[in-house]
VOBA-1610 file (N, C-alpha, C; in pm, whole numbers, padded with zeros to 5 digits, always signed):
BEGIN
Unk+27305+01527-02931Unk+27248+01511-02797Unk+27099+01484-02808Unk+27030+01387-02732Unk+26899+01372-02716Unk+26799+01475-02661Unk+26842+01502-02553Unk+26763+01625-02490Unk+26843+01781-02505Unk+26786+01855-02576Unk+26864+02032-02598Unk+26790+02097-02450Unk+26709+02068-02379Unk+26665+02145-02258Unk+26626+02035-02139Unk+26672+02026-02063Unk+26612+01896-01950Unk+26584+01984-01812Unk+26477+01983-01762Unk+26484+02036-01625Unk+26432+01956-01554Unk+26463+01951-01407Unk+26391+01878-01281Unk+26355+01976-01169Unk+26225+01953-01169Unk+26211+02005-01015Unk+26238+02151-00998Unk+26269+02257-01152Unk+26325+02323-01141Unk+26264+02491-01130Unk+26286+02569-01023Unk+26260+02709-00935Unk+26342+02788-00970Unk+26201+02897-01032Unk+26316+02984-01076Unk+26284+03171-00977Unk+26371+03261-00969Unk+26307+03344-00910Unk+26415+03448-00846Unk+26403+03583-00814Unk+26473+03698-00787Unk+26501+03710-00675Unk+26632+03716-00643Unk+26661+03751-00463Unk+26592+03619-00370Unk+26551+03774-00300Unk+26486+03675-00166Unk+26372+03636-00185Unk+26331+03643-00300Unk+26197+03684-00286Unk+26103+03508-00333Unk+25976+03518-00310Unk+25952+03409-00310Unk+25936+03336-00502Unk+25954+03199-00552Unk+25996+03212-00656Unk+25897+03210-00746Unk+25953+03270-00874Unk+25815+03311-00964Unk+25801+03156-01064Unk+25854+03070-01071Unk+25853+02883-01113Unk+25879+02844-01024Unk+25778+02715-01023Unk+25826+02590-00915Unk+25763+02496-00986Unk+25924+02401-01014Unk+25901+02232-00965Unk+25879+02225-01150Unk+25931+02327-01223Unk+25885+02256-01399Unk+26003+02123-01422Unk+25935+02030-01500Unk+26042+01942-01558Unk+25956+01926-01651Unk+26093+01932-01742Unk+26064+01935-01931Unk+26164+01902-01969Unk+26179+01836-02112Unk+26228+01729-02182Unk+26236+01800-02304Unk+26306+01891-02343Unk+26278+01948-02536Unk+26384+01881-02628Unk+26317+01762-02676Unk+26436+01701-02806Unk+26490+01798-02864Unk+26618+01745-02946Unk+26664+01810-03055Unk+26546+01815-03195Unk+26608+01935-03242Unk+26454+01962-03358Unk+26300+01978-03292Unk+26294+01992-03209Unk+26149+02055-03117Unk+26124+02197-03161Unk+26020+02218-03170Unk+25967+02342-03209Unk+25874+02363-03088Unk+25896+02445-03027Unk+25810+02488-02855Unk+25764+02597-02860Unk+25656+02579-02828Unk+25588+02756-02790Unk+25551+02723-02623Unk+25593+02845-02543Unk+25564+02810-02383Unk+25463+03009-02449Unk+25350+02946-02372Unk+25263+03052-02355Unk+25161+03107-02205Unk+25150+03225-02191Unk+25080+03246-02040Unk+25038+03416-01996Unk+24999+03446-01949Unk+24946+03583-01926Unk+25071+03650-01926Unk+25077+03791-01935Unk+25166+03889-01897Unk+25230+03844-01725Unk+25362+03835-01750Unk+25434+03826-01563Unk+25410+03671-01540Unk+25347+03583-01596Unk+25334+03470-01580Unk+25457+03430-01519Unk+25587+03457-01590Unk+25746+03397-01557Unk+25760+03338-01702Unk+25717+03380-01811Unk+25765+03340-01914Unk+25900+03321-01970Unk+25940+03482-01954Unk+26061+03529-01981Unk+26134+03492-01895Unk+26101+03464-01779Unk+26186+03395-01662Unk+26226+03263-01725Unk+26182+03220-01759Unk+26191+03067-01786Unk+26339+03071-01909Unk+26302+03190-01973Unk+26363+03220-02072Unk+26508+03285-02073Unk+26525+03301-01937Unk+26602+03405-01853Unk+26775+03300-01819Unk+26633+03172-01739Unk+26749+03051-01712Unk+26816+03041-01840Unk+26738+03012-01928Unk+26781+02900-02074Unk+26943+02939-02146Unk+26911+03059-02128Unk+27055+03127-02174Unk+27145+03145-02024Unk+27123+03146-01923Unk+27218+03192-01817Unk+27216+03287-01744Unk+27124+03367-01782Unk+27099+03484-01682Unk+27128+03476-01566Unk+26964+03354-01512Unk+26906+03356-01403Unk+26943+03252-01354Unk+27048+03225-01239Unk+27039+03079-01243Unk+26909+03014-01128Unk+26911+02868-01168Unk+26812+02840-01074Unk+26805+02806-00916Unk+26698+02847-00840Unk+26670+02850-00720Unk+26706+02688-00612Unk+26619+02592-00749Unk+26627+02475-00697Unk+26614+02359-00797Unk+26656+02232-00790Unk+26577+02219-00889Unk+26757+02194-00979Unk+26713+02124-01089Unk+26823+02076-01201Unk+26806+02138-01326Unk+26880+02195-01402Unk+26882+02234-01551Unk+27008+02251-01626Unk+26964+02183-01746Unk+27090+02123-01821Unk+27070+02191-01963Unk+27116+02296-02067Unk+27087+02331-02163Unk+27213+02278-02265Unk+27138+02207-02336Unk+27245+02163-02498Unk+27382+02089-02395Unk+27346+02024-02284Unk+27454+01985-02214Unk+27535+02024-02135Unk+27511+02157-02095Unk+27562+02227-02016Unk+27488+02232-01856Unk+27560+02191-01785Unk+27517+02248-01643Unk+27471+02367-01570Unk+27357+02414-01609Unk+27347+02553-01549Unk+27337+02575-01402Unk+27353+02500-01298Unk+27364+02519-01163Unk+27446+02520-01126Unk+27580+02495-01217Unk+27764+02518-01190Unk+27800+02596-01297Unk+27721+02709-01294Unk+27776+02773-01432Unk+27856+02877-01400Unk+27977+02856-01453Unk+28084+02965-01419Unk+28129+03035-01546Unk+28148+03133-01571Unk+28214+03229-01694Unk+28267+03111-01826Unk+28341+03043-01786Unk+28399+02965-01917Unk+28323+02904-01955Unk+28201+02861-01853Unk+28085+02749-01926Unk+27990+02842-01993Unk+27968+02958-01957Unk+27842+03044-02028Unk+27857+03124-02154Unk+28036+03122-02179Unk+28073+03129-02312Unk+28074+02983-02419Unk+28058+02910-02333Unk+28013+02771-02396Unk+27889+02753-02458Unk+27822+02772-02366Unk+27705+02769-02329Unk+27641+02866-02478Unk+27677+02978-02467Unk+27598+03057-02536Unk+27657+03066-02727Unk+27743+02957-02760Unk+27819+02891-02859Unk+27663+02839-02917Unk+27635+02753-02869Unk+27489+02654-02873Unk+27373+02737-02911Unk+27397+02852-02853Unk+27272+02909-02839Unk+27223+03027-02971Unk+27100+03068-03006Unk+27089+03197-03057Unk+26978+03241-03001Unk+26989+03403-03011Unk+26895+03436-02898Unk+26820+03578-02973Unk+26665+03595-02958Unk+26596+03685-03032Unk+26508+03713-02920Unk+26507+03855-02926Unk+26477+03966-02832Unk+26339+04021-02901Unk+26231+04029-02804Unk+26146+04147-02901Unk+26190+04285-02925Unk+26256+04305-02828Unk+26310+04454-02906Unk+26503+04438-02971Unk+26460+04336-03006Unk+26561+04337-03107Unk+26694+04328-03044Unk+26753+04451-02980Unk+26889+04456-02918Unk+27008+04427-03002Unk+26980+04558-03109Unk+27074+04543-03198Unk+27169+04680-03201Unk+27279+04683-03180Unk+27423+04803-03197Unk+27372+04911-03286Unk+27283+05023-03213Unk+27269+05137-03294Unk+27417+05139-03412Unk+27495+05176-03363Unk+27594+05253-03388Unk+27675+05124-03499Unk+27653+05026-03546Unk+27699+04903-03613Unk+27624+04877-03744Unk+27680+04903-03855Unk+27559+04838-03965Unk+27483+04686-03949Unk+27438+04680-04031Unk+27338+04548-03987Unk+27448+04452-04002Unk+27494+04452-04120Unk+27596+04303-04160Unk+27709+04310-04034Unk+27755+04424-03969Unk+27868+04383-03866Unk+27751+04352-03727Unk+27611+04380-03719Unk+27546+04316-03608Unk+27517+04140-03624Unk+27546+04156-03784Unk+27497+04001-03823Unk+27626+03923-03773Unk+27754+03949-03798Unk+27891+03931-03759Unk+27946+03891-03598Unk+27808+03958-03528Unk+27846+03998-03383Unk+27936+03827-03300Unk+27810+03710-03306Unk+27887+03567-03238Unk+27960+03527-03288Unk+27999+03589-03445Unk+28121+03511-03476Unk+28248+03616-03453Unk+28244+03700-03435Unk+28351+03777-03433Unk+28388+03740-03247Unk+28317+03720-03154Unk+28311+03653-03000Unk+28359+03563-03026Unk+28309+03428-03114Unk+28403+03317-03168Unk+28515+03295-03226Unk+28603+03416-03276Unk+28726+03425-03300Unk+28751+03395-03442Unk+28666+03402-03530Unk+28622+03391-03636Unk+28714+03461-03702Unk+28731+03463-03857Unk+28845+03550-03931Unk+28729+03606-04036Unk+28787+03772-04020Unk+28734+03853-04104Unk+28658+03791-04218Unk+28695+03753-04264Unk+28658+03725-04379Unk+28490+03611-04397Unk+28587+03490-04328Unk+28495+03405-04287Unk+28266+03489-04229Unk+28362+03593-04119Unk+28208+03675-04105Unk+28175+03764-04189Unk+28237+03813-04303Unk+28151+03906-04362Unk+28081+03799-04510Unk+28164+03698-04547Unk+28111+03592-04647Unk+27955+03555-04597Unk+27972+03522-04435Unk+27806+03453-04321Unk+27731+03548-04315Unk+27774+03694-04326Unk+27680+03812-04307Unk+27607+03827-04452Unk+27694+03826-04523Unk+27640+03832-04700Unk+27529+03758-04742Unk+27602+03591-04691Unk+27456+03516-04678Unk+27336+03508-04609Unk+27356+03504-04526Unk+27221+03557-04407Unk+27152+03710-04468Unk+27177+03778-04529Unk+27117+03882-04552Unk+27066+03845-04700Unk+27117+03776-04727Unk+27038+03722-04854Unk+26932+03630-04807Unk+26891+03544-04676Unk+26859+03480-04619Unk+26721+03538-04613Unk+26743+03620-04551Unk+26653+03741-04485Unk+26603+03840-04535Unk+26621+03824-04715Unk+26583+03969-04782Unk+26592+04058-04769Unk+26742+04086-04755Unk+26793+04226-04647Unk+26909+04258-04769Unk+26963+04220-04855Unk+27057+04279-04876Unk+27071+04353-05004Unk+26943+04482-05018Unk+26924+04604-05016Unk+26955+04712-04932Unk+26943+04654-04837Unk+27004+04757-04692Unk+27161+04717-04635Unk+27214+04652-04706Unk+27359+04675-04699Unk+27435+04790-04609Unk+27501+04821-04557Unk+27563+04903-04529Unk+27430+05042-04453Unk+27338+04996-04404Unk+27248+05045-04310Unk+27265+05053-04193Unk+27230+05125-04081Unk+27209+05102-03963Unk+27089+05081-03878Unk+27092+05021-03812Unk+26949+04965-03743Unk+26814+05004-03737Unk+26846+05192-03702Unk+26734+05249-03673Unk+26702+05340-03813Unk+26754+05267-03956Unk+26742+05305-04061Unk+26638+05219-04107Unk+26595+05113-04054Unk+26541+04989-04103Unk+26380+05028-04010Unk+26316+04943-04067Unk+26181+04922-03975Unk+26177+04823-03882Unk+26068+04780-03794Unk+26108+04690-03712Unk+26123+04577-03727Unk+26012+04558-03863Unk+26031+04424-03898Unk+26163+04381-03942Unk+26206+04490-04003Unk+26333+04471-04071Unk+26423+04448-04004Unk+26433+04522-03851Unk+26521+04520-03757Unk+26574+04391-03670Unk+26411+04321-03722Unk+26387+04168-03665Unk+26459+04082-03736Unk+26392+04116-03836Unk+26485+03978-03942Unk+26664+04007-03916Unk+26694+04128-03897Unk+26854+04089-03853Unk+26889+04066-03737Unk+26795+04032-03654Unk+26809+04008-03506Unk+26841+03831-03517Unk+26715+03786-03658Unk+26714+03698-03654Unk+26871+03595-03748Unk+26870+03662-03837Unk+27014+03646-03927Unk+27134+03616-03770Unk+27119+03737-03704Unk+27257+03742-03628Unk+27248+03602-03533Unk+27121+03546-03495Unk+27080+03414-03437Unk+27109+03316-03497Unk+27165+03342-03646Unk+27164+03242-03682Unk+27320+03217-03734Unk+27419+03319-03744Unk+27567+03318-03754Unk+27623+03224-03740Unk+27646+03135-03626Unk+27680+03054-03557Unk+27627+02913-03609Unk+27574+02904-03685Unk+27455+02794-03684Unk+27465+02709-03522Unk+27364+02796-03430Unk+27325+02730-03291Unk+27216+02651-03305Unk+27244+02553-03203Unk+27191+02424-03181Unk+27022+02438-03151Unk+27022+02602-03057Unk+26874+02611-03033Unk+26866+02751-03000Unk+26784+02784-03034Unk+26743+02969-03061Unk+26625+02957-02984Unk+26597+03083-02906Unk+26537+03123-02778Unk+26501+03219-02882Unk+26361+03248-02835Unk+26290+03364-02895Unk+26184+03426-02794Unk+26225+03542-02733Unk+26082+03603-02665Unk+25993+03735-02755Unk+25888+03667-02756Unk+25771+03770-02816Unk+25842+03809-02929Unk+25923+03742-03030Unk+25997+03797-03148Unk+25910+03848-03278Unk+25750+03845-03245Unk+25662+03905-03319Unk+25582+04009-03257Unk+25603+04013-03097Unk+25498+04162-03021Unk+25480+04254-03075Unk+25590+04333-03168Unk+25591+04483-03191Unk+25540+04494-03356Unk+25527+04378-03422Unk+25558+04351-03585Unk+25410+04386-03589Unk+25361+04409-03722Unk+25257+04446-03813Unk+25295+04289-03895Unk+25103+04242-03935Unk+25078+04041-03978Unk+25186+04087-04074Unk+25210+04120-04167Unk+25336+04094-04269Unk+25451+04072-04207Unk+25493+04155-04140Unk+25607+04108-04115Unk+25657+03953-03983Unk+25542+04000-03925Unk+25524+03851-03824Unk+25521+03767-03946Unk+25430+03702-04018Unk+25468+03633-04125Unk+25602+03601-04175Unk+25676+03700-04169Unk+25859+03626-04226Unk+25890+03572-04125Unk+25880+03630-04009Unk+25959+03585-03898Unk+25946+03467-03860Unk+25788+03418-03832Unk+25792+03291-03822Unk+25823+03192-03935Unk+25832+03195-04043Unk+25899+03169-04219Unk+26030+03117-04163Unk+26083+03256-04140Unk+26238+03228-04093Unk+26262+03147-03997Unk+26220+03166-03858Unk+26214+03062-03743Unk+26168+02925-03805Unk+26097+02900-03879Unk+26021+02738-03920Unk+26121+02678-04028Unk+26216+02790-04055Unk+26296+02759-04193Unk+26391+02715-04121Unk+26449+02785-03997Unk+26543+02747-03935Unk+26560+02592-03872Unk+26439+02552-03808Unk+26433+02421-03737Unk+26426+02293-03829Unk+26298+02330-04009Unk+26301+02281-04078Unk+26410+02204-04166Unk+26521+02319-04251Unk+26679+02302-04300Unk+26795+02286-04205Unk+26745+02352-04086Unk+26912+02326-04021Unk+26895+02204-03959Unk+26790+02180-03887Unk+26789+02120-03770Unk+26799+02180-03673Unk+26775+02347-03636Unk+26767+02404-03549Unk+26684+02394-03440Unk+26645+02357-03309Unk+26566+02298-03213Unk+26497+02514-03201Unk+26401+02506-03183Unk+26323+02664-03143Unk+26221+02647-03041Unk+26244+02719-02922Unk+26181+02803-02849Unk+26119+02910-02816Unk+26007+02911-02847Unk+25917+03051-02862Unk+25869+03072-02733Unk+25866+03189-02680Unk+25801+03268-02554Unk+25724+03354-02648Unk+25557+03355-02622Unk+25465+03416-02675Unk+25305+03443-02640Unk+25257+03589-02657Unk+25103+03535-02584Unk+25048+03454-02668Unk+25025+03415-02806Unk+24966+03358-02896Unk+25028+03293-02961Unk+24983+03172-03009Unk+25064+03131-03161Unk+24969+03135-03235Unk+25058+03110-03363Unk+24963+03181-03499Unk+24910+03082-03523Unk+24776+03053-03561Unk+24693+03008-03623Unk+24753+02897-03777Unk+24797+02998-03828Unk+24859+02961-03984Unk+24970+02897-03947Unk+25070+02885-03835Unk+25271+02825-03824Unk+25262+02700-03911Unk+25160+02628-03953Unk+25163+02535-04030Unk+25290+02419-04011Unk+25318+02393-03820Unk+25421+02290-03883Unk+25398+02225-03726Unk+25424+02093-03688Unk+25389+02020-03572Unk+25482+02083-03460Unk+25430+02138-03369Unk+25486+02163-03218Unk+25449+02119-03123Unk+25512+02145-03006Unk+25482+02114-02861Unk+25423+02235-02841Unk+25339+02251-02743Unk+25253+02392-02649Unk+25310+02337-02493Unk+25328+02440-02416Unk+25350+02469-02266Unk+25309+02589-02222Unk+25190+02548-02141Unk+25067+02712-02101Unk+25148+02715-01969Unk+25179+02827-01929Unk+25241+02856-01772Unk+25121+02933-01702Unk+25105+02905-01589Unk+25025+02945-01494Unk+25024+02924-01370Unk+25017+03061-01252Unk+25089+03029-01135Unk+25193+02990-01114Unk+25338+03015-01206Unk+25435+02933-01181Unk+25459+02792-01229Unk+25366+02727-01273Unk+25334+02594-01304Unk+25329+02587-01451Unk+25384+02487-01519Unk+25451+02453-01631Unk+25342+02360-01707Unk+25303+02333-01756Unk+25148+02231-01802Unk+25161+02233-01975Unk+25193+02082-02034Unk+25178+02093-02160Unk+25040+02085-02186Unk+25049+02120-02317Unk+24895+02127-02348Unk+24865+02037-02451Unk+24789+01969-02495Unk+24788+01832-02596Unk+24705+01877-02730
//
């Protein structure tokens, strides 16, 4: 597909209430590397909210990896989220699950055979310099650590485009350092298209992106 994110005209926003985006249209090729950046409450995460299905939109057109998100009904958002990988700053990983069965999690949703996910978990944790902690659980790990399998489990599936909010907020520079490694490794070898929600980008990411500053609701690349 040419375009992995297309919007028109597109409002995003809670209830009744009046909307926190208006009127963004954006174009993110396949293999795009995006950072959308903006104050705290800007609607960052809003933006970020649509991309996966949350939120749908107010007004306005949006199409992710080909999917219709303004007719999105249950069978399409299991579609939908096939395409997708998704990294949380706080991680949002199964206390109660070792890391390799959190790494397991979209393919085991995908109907995947045993086997097949624990071979993808093995690798990805080799991926991720994780597989010392084998047979760990989440809150055994540090955060960084907790990240990088947030990020492994994003990557199970090999999805078309990975959503990332603030996936470095909570990290200490070392470990932000892998993460973006990993994220740049991802778009670099797979062809993975990445979306970053962030107050900053790093200085060092060392690799060509797009910038999108949000403000007031308003969507503005930056050159």
């Amino acid at each position: 597909m040419k375009y992995v994110v297309q919007s028109k005209n597109l409002c995003l926003g809670y209830g009744k209430d009046e909307p926190v985006i208006t009127g963004i249209d954006l174009n993110v090729d396949s293999h795009d590397f995006v950072f959308i950046t903006g104050k705290s409450g800007s609607g960052k995460s809003t933006i970020l909210k649509s991309f996966y299905g949350e939120l749908p939109p107010k007004n306005g057109n949006l199409r992710i990896c080909g999917v219709d998100i303004n007719n999105l009904k249950n069978s399409k958002l299991n579609l939908l989220r096939r395409y997708l990988g998704i990294v949380f700053q706080d991680y949002k990983l199964i206390e109660s699950w070792t890391i390799e069965k959190n790494i397991m999690l979209p393919l085991m949703i995908g109907g995947f055979s045993k086997s097949v996910c624990e071979a993808q978990a093995e690798k990805l944790l080799r991926h991720v310099k994780l597989t010392h902690k084998i047979g760990k659980y989440p809150l055994e790990l540090s955060g960084g650590e907790q990240q990088r399998v947030a990020i492994a489990r994003a990557l199970a599936h090999n999805p078309v485009l990975i959503l990332a909010d603030e996936p470095t907020g909570n990290l200490d520079d070392y470990s932000s350092e892998v993460i973006w490694s990993l994220l740049k490794n991802a778009r670099e070898h797979l062809g993975t298209t990445v979306i970053v929600v962030t107050h900053h980008i790093p200085a060092t990411i060392g690799i060509n992106y797009k910038h999108f500053f949000i403000d007031k609701g308003v969507l503005y690349e930056v050159s």
